[in-house]
C-alpha positions as CSV (number, residue, x, y, z in Angstrom):
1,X,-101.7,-164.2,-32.2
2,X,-103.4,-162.0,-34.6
3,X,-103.9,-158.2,-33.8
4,X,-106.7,-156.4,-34.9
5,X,-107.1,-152.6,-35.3
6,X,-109.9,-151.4,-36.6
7,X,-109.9,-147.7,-38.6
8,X,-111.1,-146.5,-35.5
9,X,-108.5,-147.9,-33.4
10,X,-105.6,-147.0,-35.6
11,X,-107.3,-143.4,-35.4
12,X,-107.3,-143.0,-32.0
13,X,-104.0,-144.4,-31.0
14,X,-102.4,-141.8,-33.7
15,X,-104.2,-139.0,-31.8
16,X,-102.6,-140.3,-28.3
17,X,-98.9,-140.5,-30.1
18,X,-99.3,-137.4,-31.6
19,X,-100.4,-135.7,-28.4
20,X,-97.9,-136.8,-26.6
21,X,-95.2,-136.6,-28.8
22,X,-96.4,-133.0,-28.8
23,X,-96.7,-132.3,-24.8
24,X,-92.5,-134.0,-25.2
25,X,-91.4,-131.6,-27.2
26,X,-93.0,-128.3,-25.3
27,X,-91.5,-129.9,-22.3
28,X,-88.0,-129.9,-23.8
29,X,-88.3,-126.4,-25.0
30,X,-89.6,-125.0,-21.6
31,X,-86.7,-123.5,-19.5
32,X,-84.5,-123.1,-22.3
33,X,-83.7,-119.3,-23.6
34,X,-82.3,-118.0,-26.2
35,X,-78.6,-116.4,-26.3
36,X,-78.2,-112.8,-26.4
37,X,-76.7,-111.8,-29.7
38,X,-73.1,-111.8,-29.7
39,X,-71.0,-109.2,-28.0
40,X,-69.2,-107.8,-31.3
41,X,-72.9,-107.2,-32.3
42,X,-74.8,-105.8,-29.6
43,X,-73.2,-102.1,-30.5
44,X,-74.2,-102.3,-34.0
45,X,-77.7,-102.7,-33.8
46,X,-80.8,-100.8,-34.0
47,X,-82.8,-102.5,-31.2
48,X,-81.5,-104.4,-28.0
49,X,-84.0,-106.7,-26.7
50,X,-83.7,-107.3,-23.0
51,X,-86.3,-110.3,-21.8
52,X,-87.7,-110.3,-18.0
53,X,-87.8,-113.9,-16.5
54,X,-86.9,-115.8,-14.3
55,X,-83.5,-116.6,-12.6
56,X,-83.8,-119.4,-10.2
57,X,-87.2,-120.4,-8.3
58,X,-86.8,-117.4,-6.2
59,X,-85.8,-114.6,-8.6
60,X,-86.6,-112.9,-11.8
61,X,-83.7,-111.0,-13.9
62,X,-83.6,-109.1,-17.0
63,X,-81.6,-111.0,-19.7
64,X,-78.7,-109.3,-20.3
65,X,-78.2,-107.6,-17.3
66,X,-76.0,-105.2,-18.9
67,X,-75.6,-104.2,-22.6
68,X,-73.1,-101.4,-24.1
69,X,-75.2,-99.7,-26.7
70,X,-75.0,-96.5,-29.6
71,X,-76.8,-93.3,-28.9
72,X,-80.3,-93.9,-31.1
73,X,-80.8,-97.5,-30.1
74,X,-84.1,-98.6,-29.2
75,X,-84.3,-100.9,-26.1
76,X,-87.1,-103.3,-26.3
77,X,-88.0,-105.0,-22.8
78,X,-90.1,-108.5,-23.1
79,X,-91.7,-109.9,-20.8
80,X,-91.4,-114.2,-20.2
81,X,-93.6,-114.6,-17.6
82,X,-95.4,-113.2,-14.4
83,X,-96.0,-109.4,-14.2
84,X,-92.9,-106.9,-14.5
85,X,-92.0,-103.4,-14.9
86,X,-88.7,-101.6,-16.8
87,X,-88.0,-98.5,-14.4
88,X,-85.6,-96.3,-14.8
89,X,-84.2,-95.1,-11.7
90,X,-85.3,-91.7,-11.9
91,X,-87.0,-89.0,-9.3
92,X,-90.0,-89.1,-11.9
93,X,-90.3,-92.8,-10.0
94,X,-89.7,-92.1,-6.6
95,X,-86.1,-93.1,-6.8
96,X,-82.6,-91.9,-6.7
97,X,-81.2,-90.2,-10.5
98,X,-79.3,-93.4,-11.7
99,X,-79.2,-92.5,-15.7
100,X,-77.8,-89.2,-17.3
101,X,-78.7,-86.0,-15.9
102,X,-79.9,-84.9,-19.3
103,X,-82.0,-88.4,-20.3
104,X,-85.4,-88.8,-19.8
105,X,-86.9,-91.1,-17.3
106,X,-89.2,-94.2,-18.7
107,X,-91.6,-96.4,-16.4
108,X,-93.1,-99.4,-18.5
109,X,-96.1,-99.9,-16.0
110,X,-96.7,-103.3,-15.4
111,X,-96.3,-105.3,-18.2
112,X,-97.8,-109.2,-18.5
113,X,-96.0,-112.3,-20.4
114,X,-95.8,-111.3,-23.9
115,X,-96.1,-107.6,-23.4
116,X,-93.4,-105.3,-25.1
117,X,-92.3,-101.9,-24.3
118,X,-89.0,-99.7,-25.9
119,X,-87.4,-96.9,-25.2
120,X,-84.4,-95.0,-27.3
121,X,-81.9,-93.9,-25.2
122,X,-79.9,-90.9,-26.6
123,X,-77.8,-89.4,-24.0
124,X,-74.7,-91.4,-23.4
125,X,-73.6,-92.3,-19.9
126,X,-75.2,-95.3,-17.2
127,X,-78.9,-96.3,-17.3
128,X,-79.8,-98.0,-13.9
129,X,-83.1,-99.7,-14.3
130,X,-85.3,-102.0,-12.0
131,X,-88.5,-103.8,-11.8
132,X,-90.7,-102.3,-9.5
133,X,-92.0,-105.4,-7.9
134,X,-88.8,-107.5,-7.9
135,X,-85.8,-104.8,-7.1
136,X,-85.6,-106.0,-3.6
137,X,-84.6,-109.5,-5.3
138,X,-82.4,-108.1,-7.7
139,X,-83.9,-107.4,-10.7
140,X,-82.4,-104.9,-11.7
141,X,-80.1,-104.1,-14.6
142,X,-77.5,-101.7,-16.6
143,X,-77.4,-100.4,-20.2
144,X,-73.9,-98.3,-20.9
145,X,-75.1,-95.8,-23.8
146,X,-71.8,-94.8,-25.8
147,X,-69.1,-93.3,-23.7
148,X,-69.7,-94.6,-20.1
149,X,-67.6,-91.7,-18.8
150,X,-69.8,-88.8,-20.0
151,X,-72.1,-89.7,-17.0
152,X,-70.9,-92.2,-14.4
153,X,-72.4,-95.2,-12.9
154,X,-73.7,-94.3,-9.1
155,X,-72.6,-96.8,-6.7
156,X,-75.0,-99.0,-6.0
157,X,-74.6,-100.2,-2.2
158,X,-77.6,-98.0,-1.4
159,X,-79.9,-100.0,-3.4
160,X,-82.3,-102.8,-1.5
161,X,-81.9,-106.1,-1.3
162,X,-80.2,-107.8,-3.3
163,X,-80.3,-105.5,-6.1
164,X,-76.9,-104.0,-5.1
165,X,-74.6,-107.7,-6.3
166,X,-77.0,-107.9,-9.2
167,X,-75.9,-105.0,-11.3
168,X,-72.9,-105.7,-13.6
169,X,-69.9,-103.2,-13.1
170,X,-69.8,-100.8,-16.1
171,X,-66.0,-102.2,-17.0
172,X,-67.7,-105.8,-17.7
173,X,-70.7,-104.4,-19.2
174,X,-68.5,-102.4,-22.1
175,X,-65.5,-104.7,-22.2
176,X,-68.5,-107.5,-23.7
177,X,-71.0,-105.7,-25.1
178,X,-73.6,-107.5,-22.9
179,X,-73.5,-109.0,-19.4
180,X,-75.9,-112.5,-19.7
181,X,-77.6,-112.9,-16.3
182,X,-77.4,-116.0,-14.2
């Protein structure tokens, strides 16, 4: 038995194996994120990058959840996917002060997949942030600015939802340098 491919063929079955060798390998790289940088890092650097996506099917998180950074260090917040926002809970946005007394309040707006927004947080103490859409759910996280002490973390029981089990403890969030979410 004698099998015959023509140029044409040959052509189009490398098209198909290419194709699909490409749709495998987005498939293996879907759901897989990258680590946060090291813990004996995170303090050292210049910009923190905290990406919003998804937890589980029915929640979204910010990844880390918690990070211990210098005063001066940009935070950059990424979105993944769907539409999020990076608010700090602030009476600027509607909410109860959870960052230093002395800081000033940052609302991202919504942001879609791809979308970037920073802020450089200066005055050391807690930053309690949330996404507008998603706090009920949880997502919500912490960022420990230099000396934790020199304005304390709020207890969070009065916050909705879930939110109030997804916020690292401040001990955690400094004792690691970053908190990774679930």
């Amino acid at each position: 038995m004698v099998l015959d491919f023509s140029n044409k063929t040959l052509g189009i079955f490398m098209v198909a194996l290419f194709l699909t060798l490409l749709a495998a390998s987005v498939a293996f790289g879907e759901g897989q994120q990258e680590e946060p940088a090291p813990a004996d890092s995170v303090d050292d650097q210049d910009v923190v990058e905290i990406t919003s996506r998804r937890g589980d099917e029915f929640t979204f998180v910010f990844d880390p959840v918690g990070v211990h950074i210098e005063p001066g260090t940009t935070v950059r917040f990424v979105v993944d996917e769907a539409s999020h926002t990076a608010t700090a809970y602030h009476p600027d946005n509607g909410k109860n002060l959870r960052i230093p007394e002395g800081a000033e309040p940052w609302d991202s707006g919504t942001m879609a997949p791809g979308d970037v927004y920073e802020v450089e947080l200066t005055e050391e103490g807690v930053y309690d942030y949330y996404c507008e859409p998603h706090e009920h759910l949880g997502h919500v996280g912490r960022i420990v600015v230099g000396d934790p002490d020199e304005s304390p973390a709020v207890d969070p029981s009065d916050l909705p939802g879930d939110a109030p089990d997804a916020i690292p403890s401040v001990e955690e969030t400094v004792e690691n340098g970053y908190v990774p979410a679930n």
